[in-house]
C-alpha positions as CSV (number, residue, x, y, z in Angstrom):
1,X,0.0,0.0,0.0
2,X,1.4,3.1,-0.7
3,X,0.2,6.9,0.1
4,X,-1.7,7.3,-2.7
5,X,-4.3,4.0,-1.9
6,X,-6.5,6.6,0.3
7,X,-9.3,4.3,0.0
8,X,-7.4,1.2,1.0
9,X,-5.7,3.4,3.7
10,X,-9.1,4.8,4.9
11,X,-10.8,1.5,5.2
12,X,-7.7,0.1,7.2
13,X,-8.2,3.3,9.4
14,X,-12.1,2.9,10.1
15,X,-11.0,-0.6,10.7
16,X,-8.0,-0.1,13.6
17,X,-9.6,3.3,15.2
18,X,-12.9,2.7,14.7
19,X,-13.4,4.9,17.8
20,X,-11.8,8.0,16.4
21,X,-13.4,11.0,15.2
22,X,-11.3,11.6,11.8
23,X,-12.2,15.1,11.5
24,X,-10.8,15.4,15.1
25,X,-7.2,13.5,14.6
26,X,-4.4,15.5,14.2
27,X,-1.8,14.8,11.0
28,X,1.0,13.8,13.4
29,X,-1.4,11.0,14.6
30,X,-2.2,10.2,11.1
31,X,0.6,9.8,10.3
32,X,1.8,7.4,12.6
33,X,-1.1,5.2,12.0
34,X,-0.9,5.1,8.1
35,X,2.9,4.2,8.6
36,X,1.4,1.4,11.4
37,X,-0.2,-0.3,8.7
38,X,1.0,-3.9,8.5
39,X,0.3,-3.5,4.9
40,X,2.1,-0.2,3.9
41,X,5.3,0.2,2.3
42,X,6.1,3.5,1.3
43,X,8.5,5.8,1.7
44,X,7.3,7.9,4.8
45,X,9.7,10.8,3.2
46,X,6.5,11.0,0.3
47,X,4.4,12.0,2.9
48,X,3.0,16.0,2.5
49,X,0.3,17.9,4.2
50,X,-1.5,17.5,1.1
51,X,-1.4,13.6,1.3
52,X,-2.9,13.8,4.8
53,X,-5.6,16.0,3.9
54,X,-6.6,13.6,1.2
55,X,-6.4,10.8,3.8
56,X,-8.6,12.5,6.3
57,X,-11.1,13.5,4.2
58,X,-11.4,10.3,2.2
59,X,-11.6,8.7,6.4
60,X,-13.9,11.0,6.6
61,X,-16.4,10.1,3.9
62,X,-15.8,6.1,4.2
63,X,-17.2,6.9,7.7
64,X,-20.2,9.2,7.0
């Protein structure tokens, strides 16, 4: 999985934090967890704000 699967990242999100508020986590938190993933492998350098917004938001609809 890489930083650009935000679906695949968001469903593994909803999945491991399902008691988190996404709109409500920080992007050092996000972080963390996206590079948690059992399944990621990416380079964590490739991560920008940008990316993280994308993640949060697309958390954010998978859980609305």
């Amino acid at each position: 999985m890489k930083w650009t699967d935000l679906q695949e990242i968001a469903f593994q999100l909803v999945e491991r934090h399902p008691e988190q508020d996404p709109a409500r986590v920080n992007f050092v938190d996000l972080r963390n967890w996206v590079l948690a993933l059992p399944e990621f492998d990416d380079d964590p350098a490739h991560c920008g704000e940008k990316i993280l917004e994308a993640i949060q938001q697309t958390w954010i609809d998978e859980v609305a």
